[in-house]
C-alpha positions as CSV (number, residue, x, y, z in Angstrom):
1,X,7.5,96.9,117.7
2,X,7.4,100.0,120.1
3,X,9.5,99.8,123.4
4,X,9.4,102.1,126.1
5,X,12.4,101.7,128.9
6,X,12.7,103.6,131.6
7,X,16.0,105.0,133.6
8,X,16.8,106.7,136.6
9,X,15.0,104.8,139.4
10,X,16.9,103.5,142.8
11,X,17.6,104.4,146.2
12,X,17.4,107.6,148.0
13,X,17.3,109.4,150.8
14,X,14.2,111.1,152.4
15,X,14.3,115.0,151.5
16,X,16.3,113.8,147.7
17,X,15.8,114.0,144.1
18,X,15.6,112.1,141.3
19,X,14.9,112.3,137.6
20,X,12.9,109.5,135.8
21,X,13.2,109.0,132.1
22,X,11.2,106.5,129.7
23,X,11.9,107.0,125.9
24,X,9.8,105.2,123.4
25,X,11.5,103.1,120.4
26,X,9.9,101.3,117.2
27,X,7.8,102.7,114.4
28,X,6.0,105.1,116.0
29,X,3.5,108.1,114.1
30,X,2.4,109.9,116.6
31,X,2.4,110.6,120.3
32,X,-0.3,111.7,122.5
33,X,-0.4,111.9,126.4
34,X,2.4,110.9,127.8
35,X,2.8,110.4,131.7
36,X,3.9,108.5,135.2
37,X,2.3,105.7,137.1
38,X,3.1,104.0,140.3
39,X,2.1,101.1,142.5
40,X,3.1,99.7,145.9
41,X,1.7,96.2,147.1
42,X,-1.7,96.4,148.3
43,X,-2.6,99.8,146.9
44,X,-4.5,100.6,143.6
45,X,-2.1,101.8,140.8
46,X,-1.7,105.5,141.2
47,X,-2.2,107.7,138.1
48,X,1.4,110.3,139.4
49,X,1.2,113.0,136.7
50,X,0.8,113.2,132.9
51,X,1.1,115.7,130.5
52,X,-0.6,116.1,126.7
53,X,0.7,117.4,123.3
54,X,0.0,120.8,124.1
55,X,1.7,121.0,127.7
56,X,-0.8,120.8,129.7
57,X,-0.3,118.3,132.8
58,X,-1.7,117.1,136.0
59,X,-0.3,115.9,138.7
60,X,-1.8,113.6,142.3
61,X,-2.5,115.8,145.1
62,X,0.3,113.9,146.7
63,X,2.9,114.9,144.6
64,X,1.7,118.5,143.1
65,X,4.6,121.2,144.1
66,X,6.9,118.8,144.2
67,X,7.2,116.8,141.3
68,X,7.4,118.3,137.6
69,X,6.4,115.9,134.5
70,X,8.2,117.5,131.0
71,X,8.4,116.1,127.6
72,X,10.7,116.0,124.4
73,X,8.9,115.1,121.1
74,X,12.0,115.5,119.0
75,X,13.5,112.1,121.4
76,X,9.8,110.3,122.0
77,X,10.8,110.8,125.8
78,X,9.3,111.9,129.0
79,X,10.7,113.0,132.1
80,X,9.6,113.1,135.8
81,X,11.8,115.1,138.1
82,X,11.1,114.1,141.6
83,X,11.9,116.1,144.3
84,X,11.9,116.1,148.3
85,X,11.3,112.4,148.3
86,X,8.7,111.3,150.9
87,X,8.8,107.1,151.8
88,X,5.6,107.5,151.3
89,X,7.0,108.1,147.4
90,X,8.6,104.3,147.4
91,X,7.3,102.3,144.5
92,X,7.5,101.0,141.0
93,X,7.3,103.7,138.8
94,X,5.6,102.8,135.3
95,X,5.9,105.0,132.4
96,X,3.3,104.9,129.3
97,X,2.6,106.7,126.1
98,X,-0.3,106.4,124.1
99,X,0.9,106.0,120.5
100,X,0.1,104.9,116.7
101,X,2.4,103.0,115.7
102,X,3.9,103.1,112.5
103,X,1.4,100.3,110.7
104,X,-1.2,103.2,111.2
105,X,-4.6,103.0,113.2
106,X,-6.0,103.7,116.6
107,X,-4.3,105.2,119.5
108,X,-3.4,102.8,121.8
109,X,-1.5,102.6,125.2
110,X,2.2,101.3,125.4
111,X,3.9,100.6,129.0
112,X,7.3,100.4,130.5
113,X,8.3,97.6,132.3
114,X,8.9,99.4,135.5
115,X,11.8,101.2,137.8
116,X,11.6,101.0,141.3
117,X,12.1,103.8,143.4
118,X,13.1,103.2,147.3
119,X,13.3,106.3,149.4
120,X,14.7,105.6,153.0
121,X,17.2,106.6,155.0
């Protein structure tokens, strides 16, 4: 079965940085867009950035210039370097990666289980 965890979440000071990772485990084909969520209470799960096969990525107005999403095929992993931390930025941070897995088939999406990110001072 394919397993995504995630590393690098905690606590932070406003103005910080910190580097998510989430690598993908299992029997796994192929990759396709990989990218970042996040969710506070009472607020709609936030689409942060994502990036595709080619490189290409997007990114939330709220976070463009100041966060950078990268990925590493060879290691099934993605990264999200986060810096000048707002607390505004305070959430659970969800990766996913849309993958077939190794039975074969349709695309589908695969989650994280979450890291929390707490930016205060």
């Amino acid at each position: 079965q394919v397993q995504l965890v995630e590393s690098g979440g905690g606590l932070v000071q406003p103005g910080g940085s910190l580097r998510l990772s989430c690598a993908a485990s299992g029997r796994i084909l192929r990759i396709g867009t990989m990218g970042w969520y996040r969710q506070t209470p009472g607020k709609q799960r936030e689409l942060v950035a994502a990036i595709t096969i080619s490189g290409s990525s997007d990114y939330a107005d709220s976070v463009k210039d100041r966060f950078s999403i990268s990925r590493d095929n060879a290691k099934n992993t993605v990264n999200l370097q986060m810096n000048s931390l707002k607390p505004e930025d305070t959430a659970v941070y969800y990766c996913y990666q849309i993958i077939v897995a190794g039975t074969g088939g349709t695309y589908r999406d695969y989650w994280g289980k979450g890291t929390l990110v707490t930016v205060s001072s």
